[in-house]
Residue, then its C-alpha position, 0 to 999 in steps of 0.5 A: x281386542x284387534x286380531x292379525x290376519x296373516x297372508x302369504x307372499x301372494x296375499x292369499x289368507x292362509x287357512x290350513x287345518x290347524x291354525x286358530x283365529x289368527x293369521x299373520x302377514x310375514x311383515x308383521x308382529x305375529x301370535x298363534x296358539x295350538x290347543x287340542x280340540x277337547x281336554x281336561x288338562x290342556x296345553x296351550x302351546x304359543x308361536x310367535x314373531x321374534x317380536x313377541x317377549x312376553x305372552x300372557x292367557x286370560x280367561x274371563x278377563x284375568x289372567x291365569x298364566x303367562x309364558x309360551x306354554x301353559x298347562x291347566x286342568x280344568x275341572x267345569x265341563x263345556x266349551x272354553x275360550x281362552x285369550x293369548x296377549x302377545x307384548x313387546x319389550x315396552x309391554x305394548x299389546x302387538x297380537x293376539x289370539x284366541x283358543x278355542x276348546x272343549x272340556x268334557x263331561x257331562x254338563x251341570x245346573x249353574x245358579x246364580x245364587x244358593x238360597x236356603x237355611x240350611x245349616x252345615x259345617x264345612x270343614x275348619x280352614x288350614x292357615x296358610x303361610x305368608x301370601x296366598x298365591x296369585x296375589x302379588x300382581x293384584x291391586x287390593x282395596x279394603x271392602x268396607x268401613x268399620x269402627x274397630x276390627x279383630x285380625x286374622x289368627x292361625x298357625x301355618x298348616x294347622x287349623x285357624x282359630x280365626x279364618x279372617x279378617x272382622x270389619x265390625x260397624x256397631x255404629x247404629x246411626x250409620x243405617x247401611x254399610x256397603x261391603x265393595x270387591x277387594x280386587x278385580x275378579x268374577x263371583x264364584x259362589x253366592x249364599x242367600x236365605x240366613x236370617x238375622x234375629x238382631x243387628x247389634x247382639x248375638x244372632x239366634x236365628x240359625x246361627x249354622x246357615x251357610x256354614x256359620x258365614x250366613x249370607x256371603x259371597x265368593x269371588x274368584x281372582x284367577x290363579x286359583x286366588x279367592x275372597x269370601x265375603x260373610x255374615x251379610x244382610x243383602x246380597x245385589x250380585x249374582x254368581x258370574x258377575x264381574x267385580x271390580x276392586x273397590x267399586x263392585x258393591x256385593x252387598x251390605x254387612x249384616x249379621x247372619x250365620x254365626x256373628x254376635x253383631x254387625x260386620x264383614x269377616x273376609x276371608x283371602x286363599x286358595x282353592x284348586x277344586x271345583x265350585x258347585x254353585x247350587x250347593x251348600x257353603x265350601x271351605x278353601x284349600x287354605x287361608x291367609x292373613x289379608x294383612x299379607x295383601x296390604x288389607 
């Protein structure tokens, strides 16, 4: 990332109660974002050069909206940054900017997983209709193998008979099968502590761990866009890592939480509240078929 320091006609930096990070001299492209200093919902309102066509916001390395505009509330209290990319017609990165904000309220415990063999029940999940939001500028990639799978079943706007999509691997000689992040994301939300009594038939142990997902993990792809990840054996990531499509190993499939046998249920939706990472399993806004993404 480069920023543009900006001077005027006499070469001195202009510094003027207001401005950002970034400056801009008069003979070059130019970005500057104006944010108030502390929000829940914050407008992030963009000026820039006449160069400037297109202008994306990225928080975390995704990206949460694009425009000279953006609107968002932001539920997690504590400071923000949010990145301004500015492009030009050919789509080539010309400036940038950072906005620098603080979201109010009292501050919270973040773990990096949830370890425990409670069972709950989170509430059945809403089929949603066509693809999820967020979801069409991302590239997807299948997160792991499987012998035969059972599809995705529910009727828009009512509660799903089957929330996911199941890759099952009943295939005893292949010892371990790595389940991979479907897309470019950072892990919300981590499950630990459900054990598993077998690997190839039904699991009596604590079948209601984690909600009936057992050991499993949340990934958020910005846009309010989610994947969940269940019945897993072994988790090796932790909330706020970074995943990358089809090369972030989240864990092994297993068959803890309510699972006859071995295999992943993934899950794609949408989710607009807040995640409490030290507390038990939660349930999306809405669900929909990973065959919409290609998956």
């Amino acid at each position: 990332m480069f920023l543009l320091l900006a001077c005027t006609s006499s070469g001195t930096p202009d510094v003027s109660p207001g401005r950002r990070s970034t400056l801009e001299w008069e003979d070059v492209p130019w970005l500057r974002v104006d944010v108030p200093a502390e929000c829940t919902t914050c407008t992030l309102s963009v000026e820039a050069a006449v160069d400037v066509v297109e202008v994306l916001f990225r928080q975390n390395g995704l990206v949460i909206g694009e425009g000279f505009e953006l609107t968002r509330t932001f539920t997690d209290p504590g400071p923000r940054e949010v990145f301004v990319e500015g492009r030009d017609a050919s789509g080539m990165l010309i400036a940038v900017d950072v906005a620098r904000f603080e979201v109010p309220g009292d501050s919270h415990e973040e773990c990096a997983a949830y370890d425990s063999a409670e069972q709950e029940w989170a509430p059945v999940q809403i089929a949603g209709a066509g693809r999820p939001g967020g979801s069409a500028s991302r590239s997807w990639h299948t997160p792991t193998a499987s012998t035969w799978q059972v599809g995705f079943s529910g009727t828009p706007g009512q509660a799903c008979e089957h929330e996911g999509v199941d890759f099952v691997h009943d295939d005893a000689s292949v010892e371990l099968v790595d389940v991979l992040g479907a897309a470019d994301g950072v892990v919300a939300y981590v499950r630990t502590g459900c054990r598993a009594s077998a690997t190839f038939s039904p699991n009596a142990s604590l079948p209601e761990c984690g909600s009936g997902w057992g050991n499993h993990v949340v990934v958020a792809h910005g846009d309010g866009l989610y994947t969940r990840y269940a019945h897993l054996d072994e988790v090796w990531i932790q909330t706020g890592d970074r995943v990358f499509g089809g090369l972030t190993m989240l864990g092994s499939m297993g068959n803890s939480g309510r699972s006859n046998v071995r295999h992943l249920h993934f899950e794609i939706g949408n989710y607009e509240g807040p995640v409490d990472t030290c507390g038990p399993a939660w349930s999306l806004d809405a669900v929909h078929d990973p065959v919409t993404v290609g998956l």
